[in-house]
N, C-alpha and C positions, 0 to 999 in steps of 0.2 A: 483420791486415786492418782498414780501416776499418771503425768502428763504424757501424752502418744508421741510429742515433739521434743522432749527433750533431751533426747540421745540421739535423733535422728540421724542427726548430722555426719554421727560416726557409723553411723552401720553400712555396713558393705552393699552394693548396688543390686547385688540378689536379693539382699534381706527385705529390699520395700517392695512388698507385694500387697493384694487386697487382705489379707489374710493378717499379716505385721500392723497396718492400717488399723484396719477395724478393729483388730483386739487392743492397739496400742501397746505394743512390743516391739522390741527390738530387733530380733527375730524368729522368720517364720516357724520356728520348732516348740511345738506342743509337748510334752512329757503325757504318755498314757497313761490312765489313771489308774491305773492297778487294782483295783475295786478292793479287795481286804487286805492285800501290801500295801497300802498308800502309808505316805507319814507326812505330817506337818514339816519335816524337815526337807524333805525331798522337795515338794510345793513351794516352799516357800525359797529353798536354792537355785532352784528354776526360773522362778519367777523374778528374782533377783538378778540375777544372772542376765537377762533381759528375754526369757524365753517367755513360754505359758505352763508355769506349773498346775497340776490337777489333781485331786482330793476324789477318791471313788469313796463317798457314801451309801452305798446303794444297803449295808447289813446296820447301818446305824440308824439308831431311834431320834426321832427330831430334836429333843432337845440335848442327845450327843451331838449333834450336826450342828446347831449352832455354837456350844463350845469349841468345834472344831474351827470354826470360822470365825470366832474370837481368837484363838490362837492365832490365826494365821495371819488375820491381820493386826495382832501384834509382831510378827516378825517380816512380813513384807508389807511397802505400799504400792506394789506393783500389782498388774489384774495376773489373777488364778483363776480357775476353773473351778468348781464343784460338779460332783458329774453322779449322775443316778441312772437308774432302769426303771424304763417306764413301765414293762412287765414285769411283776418281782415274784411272780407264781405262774407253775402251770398248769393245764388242766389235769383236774385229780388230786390239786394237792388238799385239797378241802374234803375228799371225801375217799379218802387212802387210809387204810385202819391199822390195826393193830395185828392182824393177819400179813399182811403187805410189807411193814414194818419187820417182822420178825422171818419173812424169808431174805429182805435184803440183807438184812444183821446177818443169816448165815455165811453170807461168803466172808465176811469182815471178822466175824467171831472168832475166828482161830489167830487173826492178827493180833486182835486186840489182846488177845490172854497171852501173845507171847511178848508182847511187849508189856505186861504187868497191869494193864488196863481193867477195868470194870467195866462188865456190859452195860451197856443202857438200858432204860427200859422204857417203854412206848410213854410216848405224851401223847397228849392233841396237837393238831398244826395252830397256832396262833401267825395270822396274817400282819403283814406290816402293811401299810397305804402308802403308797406313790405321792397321792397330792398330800398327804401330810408333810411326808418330806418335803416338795414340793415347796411347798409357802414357805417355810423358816429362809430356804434359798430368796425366796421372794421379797418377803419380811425383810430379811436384810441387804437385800438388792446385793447379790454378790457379783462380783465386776461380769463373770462367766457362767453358764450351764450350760453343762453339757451333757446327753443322754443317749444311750444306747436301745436297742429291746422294743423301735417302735418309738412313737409323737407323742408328747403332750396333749390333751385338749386343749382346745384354741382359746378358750380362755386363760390358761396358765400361758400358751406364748402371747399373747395379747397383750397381759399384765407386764411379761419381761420386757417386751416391746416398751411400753409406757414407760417401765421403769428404766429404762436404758440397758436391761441387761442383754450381754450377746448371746446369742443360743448359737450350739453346734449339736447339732444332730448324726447320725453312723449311718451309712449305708453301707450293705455289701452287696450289693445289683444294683445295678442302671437303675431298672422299676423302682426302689425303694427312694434312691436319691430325688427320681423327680415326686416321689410322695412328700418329702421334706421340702424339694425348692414350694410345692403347692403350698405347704403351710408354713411359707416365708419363713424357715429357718434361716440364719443368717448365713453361716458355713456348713458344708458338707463334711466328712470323714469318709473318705472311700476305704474301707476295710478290707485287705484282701486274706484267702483263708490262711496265708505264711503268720499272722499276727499269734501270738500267744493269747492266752485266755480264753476267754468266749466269746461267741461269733455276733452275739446281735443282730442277728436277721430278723425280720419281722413280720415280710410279706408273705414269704414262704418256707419251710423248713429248711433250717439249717444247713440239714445234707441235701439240700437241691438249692444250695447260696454258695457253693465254696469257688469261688472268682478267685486265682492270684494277683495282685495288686497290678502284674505286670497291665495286665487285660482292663484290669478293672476302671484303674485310674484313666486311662484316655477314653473309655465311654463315657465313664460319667462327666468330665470335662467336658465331652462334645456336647451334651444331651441337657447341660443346665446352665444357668445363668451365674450364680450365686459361687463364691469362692470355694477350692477342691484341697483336701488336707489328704494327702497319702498315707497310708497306712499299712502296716504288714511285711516284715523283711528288713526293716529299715533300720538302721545299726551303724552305717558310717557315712562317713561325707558322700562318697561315690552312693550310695542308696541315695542322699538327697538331691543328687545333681539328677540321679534317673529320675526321680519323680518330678521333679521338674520339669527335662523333658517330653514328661508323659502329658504335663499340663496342670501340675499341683501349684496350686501357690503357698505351698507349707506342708512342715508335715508331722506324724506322732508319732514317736518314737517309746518303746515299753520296755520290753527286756531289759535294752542296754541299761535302762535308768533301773532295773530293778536290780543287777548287778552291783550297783551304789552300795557304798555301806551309808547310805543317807534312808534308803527306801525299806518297807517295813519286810523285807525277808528276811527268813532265818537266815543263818550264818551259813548251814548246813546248802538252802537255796542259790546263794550267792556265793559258794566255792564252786557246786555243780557246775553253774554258768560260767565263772575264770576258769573252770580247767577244763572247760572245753568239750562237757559232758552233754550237751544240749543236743542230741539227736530227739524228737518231738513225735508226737501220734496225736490223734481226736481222740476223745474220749466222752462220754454222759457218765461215765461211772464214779466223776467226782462231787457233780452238782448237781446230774438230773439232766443238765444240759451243757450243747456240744462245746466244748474249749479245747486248746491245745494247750497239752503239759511235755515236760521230762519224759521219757520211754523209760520206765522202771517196774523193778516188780508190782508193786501197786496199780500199775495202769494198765500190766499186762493179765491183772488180775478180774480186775473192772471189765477188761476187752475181752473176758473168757464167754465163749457160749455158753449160753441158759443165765446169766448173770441176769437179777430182778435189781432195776433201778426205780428208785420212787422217783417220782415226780420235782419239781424242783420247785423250792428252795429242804426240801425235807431231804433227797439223797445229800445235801452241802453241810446240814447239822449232822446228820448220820457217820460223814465221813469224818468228823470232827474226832472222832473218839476212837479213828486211827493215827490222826495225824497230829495230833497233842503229843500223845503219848511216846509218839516215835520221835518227833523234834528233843524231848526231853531225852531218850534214850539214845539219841545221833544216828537213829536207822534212814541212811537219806533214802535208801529203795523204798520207805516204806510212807514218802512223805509227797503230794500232790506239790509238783514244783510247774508252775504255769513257765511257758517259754514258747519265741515265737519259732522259726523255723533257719532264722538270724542268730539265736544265742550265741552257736561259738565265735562272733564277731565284736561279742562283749568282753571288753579288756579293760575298764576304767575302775577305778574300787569308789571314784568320787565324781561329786555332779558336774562340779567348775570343769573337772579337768576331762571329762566326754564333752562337756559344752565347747571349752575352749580347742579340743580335735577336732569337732563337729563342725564350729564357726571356719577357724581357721583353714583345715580340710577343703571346703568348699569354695572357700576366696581363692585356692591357691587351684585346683581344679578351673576354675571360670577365666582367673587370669589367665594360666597355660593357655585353656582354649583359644581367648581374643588375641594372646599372642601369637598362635600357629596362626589363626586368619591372616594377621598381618604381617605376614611373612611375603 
């Protein structure tokens, strides 16, 4: 594993934080994990780069997960993240039929047949395991985990513990963060609800979590011990300097990196974001559960009243068979594009070269500043 000391020397006087520290980075900036955008490429540019790049497995089966972690650490020897959900169903989705199934398809049905699609037709729900995933992470002591959706059993962070591995945990409430300092999570994630994707709440529903990071980040600073990653909004240097002075010692950054042509979105997903198309809404109508997307027909479709949502992970397969078909056809209205509330501040087509705005950016922020004092 790379050594935590051997670029030290060079990194900028912001960059050594508890956060740069403990993960053994260069610096404090995490790359979010995109959960089904993620790419080996992106991960591993990041991490390279001297950031913490992240691998969202949270739809891959364990023994995809460790070829993914084979990959990865053949192209970096720097520490990555692997990152899961600890809840990966919800209630109902186990006992959601073929009745339930067939009124969601109605709203969707007429999409799909204009896009040349076949409808589906009902399965059974077939569950995936957390702690399956879980161990392959474990098994191969991967340098990071990181999780969303709720804690581990304390035997899974036990074991990371033992094994050196760091854990980062998501809060998006004060409550939830001192849930995680209790179960000596190493680092925190304050998520606030500007973030793209979905929200990770745990303690309480989603739409009674939605904190802006402004708010969010200096409670949970005040209220725990354990090092604070900002989250939500955060797209250029001036976002990292505010989180800073909120109390962050580091932070995650998603959209902008999904704008990449390194990270796994379509093409179609990553013009919307360069041109500036990123106006944002909540939505359940793409997974079952709340995330922030693109404002497009498709989500203002989802947001119509009387619209039946199954349960999650089964409305996320459901929508698949709008969102294939339209990627293939270039219908971007009609394609679930995750983005935070920051998109239009995504301008970089490449990892180095947000990295290097990002680094830069902030040296030259901090210097001005100690310059005005000493004036």
């Amino acid at each position: 594993m790379h050594d935590p000391n051997s670029r030290k020397t060079s990194a900028p006087t912001w960059a050594r934080t508890r956060v740069s520290a403990r993960l053994g980075i260069e610096y404090p900036i995490i790359q979010g994990p995109l959960g089904g955008l993620s790419s080996q490429r992106l991960t591993a540019a990041v991490s390279n780069y001297g950031g913490l790049g992240s691998f969202g497995a949270l739809g891959l089966a364990p023994s995809a997960i460790k070829d993914v972690i084979a990959e990865l650490r053949s192209m970096t020897d720097k520490p990555f993240a692997m990152n899961l959900w600890v809840s990966i169903e919800d209630a109902g989705a186990r006992t959601s039929d073929e009745a339930a199934f067939k009124r969601s398809l109605a709203t969707i049905a007429p999409l799909i047949q204009s896009l040349g699609g076949t409808l589906p037709a009902y399965t059974p729900y077939s569950a995936m395991k957390f702690q399956e995933q879980a161990r392959v992470l474990i098994d191969a002591k991967v340098p990071v985990f990181s999780f969303i959706y709720g804690i581990p059993p304390k035997e899974i962070l036990d074991e990371c513990r033992s094994k050196g591995i760091v854990t980062i945990g998501t809060a998006t409430t004060p409550d939830e963060a001192i849930e995680l300092q209790n179960a000596n999570v190493d680092i925190i994630v304050a998520s606030g609800f500007e973030a793209g994707g979905h929200r990770g709440s745990f303690l309480r529903p989603s739409e009674d979590s939605l904190t802006g990071t402004f708010s969010l980040v200096p409670q949970i600073a005040d209220r725990v011990s354990v090092p604070v990653v900002a989250a939500g909004g955060i797209a250029d240097s001036r976002g990292i300097v505010a989180a800073f002075a909120l109390g962050a010692e580091g932070v995650q950054i998603g959209t902008a990196f999904l704008a990449c042509e390194e990270s796994g979105a379509s093409l179609l997903h990553r013009q919307a974001l360069l041109n500036k198309r990123g106006n944002t809404a909540l939505t359940r109508g793409f997974t079952g559960r709340l995330a922030r997307a693109i404002k497009n027909q498709l989500l203002d479709t989802m947001n119509a009243p009387g619209v039946e949502i199954l349960p999650y992970p089964l409305q996320r397969s459901l929508m698949r068979n709008v969102s294939i078909p339209a990627e293939k056809a270039g219908r971007q209205e009609l394609i679930p594009m995750w983005a935070g509330q920051s998109a239009n501040l995504s301008h970089h087509t490449k990892a180095t070269e947000l990295l290097d705005a990002l680094v830069s950016g902030v040296t030259a922020i901090v210097d001005d500043t100690f310059t005005a004092r000493g004036r």
